[in-house]
N, C-alpha and C positions, 0 to 999 in steps of 0.2 A: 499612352502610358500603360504598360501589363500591367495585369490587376495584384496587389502587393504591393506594388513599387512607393507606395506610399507610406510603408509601414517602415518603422525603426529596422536597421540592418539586423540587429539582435532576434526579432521577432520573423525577419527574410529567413535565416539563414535556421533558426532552428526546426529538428525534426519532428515530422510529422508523427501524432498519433497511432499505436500501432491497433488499437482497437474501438469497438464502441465503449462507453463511457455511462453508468448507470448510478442516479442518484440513491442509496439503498444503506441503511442500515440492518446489516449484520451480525449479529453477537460470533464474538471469535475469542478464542483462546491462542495468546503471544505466550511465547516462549523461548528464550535463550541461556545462552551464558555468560555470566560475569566476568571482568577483568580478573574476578580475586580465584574465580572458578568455582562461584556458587553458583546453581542455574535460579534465573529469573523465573516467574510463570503470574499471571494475569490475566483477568479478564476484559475484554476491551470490545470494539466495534468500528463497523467501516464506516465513512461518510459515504464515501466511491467505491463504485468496483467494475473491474474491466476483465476478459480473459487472463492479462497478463500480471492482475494484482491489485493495489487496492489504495486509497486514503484511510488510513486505518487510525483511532483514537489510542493512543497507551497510556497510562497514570504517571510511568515512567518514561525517561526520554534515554532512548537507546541511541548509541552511535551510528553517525554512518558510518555503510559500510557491514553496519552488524549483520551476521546470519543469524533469522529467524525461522523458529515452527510457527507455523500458521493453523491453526485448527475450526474450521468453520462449525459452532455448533450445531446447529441446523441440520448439516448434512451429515459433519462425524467425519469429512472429510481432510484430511492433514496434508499441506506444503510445505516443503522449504522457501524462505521466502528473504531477501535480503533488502534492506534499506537502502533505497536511492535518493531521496530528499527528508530533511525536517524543517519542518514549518513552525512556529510559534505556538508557543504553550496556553490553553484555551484555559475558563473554568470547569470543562468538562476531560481537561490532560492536553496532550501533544499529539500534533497532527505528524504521520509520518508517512509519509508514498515508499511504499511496499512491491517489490516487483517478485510475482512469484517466479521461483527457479524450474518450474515442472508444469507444464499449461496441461488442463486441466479443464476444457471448456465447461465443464456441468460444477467447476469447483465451487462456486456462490449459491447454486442452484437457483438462478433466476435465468432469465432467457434474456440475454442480450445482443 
């Protein structure tokens, strides 16, 4: 039997990782725009963070789909970033997986 074949089709068939994967909290500055066309702005922080973007904390639960600024404190360094998944609202806010739109490898400033 190749190795996999054991696993749910679901879990066969989806894509692989496109990068390493680091446990890391971040303080970052979210930023967007509202439906009504107020801009949103927050402080928040990552769980994850990869080359291509982040598990990132918000107080607020943006849409997918939404385009974000990303502002990593730390380095000072700013992305565009848009929402690919939302996960479940914690006591510490909303988990949302963030892909940034501009790679950026030194964008977290950790060495992954």
């Amino acid at each position: 039997m190749p190795f996999g074949a054991d696993l749910p089709k679901d879990m066969r068939s989806r894509p692989q990782r496109r990068g390493p994967r680091m446990n890391s909290r971040i303080p970052v500055l979210i930023e967007w725009d509202r439906r009504s066309g107020a801009q949103h702005r927050e402080s928040g922080f990552t769980r994850v963070v990869n080359p291509n973007g982040c598990l990132l904390v918000s107080q607020v639960e943006p849409e997918l789909k939404q385009h974000l600024r990303v502002t990593n404190v730390c380095t000072r360094r700013t992305a565009d970033a848009l929402v690919v998944w939302k996960g479940s609202q914690r006591s510490d806010g909303w988990d949302v997986g963030v892909e940034l739109q501009t790679t950026d490898f030194d964008f977290w400033g950790v060495e992954l």
